[in-house]
Backbone as CSV, one residue per row, in Angstrom:
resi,resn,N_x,N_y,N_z,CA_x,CA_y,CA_z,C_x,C_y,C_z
1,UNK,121.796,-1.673,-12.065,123.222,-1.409,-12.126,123.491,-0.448,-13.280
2,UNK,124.422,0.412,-13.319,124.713,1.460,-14.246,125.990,0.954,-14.644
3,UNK,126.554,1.197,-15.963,127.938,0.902,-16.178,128.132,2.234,-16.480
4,UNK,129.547,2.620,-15.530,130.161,3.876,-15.862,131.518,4.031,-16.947
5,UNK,131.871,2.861,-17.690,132.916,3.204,-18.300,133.106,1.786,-19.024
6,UNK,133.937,1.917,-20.581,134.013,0.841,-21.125,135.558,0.715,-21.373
7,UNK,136.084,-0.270,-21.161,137.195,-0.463,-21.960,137.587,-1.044,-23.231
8,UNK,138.037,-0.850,-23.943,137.965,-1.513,-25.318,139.814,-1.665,-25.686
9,UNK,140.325,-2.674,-25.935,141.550,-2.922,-26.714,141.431,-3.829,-27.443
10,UNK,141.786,-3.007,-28.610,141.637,-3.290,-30.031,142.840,-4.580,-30.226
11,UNK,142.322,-5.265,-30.847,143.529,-6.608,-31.247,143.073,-7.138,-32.929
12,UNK,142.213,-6.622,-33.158,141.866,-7.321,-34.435,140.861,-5.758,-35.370
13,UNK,140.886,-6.233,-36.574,140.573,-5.116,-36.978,139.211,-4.661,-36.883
14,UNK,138.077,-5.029,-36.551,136.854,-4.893,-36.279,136.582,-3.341,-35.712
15,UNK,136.032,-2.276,-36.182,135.799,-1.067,-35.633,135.429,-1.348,-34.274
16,UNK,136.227,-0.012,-33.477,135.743,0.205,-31.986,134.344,0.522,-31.915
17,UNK,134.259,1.825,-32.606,133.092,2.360,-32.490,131.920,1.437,-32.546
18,UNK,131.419,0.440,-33.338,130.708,-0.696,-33.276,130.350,-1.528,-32.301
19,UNK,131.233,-1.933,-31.937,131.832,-2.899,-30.367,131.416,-2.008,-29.394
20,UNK,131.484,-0.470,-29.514,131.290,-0.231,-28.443,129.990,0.993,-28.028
21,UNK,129.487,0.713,-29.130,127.820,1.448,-29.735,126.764,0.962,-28.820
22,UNK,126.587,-0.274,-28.557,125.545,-0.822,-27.311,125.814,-0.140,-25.945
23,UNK,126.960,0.189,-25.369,127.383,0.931,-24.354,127.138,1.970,-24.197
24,UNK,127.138,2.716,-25.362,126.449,4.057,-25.783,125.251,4.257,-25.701
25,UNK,124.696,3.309,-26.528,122.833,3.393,-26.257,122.337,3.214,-25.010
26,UNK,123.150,2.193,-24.144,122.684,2.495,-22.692,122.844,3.695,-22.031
27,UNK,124.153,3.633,-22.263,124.204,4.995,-21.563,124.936,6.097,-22.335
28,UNK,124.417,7.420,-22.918,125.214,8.107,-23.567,126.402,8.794,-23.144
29,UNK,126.515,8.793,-21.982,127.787,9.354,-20.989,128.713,8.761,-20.842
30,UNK,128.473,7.316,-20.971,129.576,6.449,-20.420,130.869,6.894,-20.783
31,UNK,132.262,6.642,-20.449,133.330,6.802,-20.703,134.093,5.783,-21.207
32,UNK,134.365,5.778,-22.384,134.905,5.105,-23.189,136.480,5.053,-23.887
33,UNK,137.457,4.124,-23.134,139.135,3.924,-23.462,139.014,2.905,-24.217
34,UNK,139.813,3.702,-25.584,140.029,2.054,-26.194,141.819,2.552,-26.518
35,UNK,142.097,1.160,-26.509,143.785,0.979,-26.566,143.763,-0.002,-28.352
36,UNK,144.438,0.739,-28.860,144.794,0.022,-30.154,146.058,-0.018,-30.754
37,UNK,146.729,-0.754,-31.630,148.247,-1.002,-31.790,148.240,-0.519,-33.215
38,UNK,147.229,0.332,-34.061,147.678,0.780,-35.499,147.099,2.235,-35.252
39,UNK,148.242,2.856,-35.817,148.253,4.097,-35.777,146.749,5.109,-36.831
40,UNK,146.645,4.596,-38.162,145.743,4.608,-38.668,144.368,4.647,-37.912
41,UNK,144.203,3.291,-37.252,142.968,3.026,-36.740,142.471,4.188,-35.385
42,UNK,144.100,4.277,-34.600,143.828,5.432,-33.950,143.248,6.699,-33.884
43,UNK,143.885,7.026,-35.209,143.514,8.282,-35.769,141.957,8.633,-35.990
44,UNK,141.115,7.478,-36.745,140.336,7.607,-37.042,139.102,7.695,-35.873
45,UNK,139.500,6.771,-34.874,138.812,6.788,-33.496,138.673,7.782,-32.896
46,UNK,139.714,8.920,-33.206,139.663,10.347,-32.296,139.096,11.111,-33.052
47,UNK,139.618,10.809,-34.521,138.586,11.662,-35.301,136.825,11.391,-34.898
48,UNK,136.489,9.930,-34.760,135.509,9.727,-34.587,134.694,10.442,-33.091
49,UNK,135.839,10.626,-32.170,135.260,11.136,-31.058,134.593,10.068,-29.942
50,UNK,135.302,8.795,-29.714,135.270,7.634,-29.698,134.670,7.995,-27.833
51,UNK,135.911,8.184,-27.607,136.698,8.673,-26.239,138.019,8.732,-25.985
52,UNK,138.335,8.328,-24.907,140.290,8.151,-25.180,140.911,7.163,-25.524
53,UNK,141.313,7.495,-26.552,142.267,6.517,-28.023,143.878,6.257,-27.146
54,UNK,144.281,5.521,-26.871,146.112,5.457,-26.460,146.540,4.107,-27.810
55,UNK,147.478,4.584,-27.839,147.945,3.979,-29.040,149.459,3.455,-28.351
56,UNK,149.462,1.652,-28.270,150.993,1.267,-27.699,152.006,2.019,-27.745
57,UNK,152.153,1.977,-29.286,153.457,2.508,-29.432,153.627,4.372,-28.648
58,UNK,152.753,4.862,-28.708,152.752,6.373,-28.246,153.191,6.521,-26.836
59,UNK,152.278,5.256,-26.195,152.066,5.504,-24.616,153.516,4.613,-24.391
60,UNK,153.820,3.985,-24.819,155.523,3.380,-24.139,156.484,4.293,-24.422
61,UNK,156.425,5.602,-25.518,157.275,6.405,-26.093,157.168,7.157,-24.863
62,UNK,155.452,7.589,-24.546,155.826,8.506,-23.372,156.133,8.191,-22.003
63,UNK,156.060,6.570,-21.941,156.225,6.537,-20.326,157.776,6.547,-20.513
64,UNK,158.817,6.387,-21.649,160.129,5.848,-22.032,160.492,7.092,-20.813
65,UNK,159.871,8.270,-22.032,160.517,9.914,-22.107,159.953,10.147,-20.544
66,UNK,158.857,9.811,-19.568,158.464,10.391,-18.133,160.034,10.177,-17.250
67,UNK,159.628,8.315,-17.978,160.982,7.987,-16.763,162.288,8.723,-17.009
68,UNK,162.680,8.629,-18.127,163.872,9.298,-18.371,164.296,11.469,-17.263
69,UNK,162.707,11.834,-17.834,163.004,13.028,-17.118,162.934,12.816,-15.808
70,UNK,162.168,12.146,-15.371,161.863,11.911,-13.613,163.442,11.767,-13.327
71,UNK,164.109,10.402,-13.864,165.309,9.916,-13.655,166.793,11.064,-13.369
72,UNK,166.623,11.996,-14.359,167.513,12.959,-14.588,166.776,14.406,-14.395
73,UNK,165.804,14.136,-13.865,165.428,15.735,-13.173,166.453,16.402,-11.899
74,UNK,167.288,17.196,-11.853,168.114,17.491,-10.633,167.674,16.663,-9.172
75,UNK,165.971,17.015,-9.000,164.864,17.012,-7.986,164.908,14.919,-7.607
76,UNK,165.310,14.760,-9.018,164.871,13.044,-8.763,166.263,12.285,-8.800
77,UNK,167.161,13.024,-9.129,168.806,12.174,-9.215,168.797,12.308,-7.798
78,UNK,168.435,12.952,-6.699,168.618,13.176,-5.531,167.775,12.282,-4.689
79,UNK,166.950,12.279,-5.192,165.690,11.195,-4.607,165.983,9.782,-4.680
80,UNK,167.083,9.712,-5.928,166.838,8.513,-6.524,168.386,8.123,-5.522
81,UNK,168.733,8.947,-5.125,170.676,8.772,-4.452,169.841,8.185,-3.280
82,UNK,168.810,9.515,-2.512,168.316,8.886,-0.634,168.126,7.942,-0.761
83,UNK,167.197,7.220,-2.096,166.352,5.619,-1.801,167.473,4.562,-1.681
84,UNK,168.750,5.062,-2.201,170.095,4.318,-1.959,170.043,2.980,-3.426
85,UNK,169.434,4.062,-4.703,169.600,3.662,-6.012,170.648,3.976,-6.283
86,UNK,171.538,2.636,-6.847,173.307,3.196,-7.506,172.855,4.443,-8.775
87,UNK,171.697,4.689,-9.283,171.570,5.519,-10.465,171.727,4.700,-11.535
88,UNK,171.383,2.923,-11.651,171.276,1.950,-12.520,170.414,1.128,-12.510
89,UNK,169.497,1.515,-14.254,168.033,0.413,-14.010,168.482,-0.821,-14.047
C-alpha cells in the first residue's frame, strides 16, 4: 500500500514537521495539509516548506469574503432570485 497524502491538524503545540517526518521518509512525495489555529506556528510551517499550511482564522476570513462576493456578484443575485432565495441567509 502507498500513502499518498497526510493530513495533519495541529491542536496542541508539538511541531508539525516532526509528526509528520515518518511520512516523509516513506515517501518523499507525499502531500502534506496541515491545518493549525496560531498564526505564528503557521508561518513557520511555510517557512519550513511543510506543504499546505491553512490557518482557521484565514480560511473562514476567506470563505466569509467567497460567499459574500458569490452572494452579491450581479451573475449570483440572479441565481440566487431563480433558486427562489428571498436574498436572506
Amino acid at each position: 500500500m502507498r500513502v499518498l497524502g497526510v493530513v495533519a491538524i495541529i491542536v496542541d503545540r508539538h511541531p508539525a514537521p516532526h509528526r509528520c517526518a515518518p511520512a516523509r521518509q516513506f515517501n518523499p512525495e507525499i502531500e502534506i495539509v496541515v491545518r493549525t489555529h496560531n498564526e505564528d506556528e503557521s508561518q513557520l510551517l511555510r517557512q519550513d516548506g511543510i506543504g499546505m499550511v491553512f490557518l482557521g482564522v484565514e480560511e473562514l476570513a476567506r470563505g466569509m469574503i467567497q460567499h459574500i462576493v458569490r452572494r452579491f456578484a450581479p451573475s449570483a443575485t440572479s441565481e440566487y432570485r431563480q433558486a427562489g432565495d428571498s436574498g436572506r441567509a
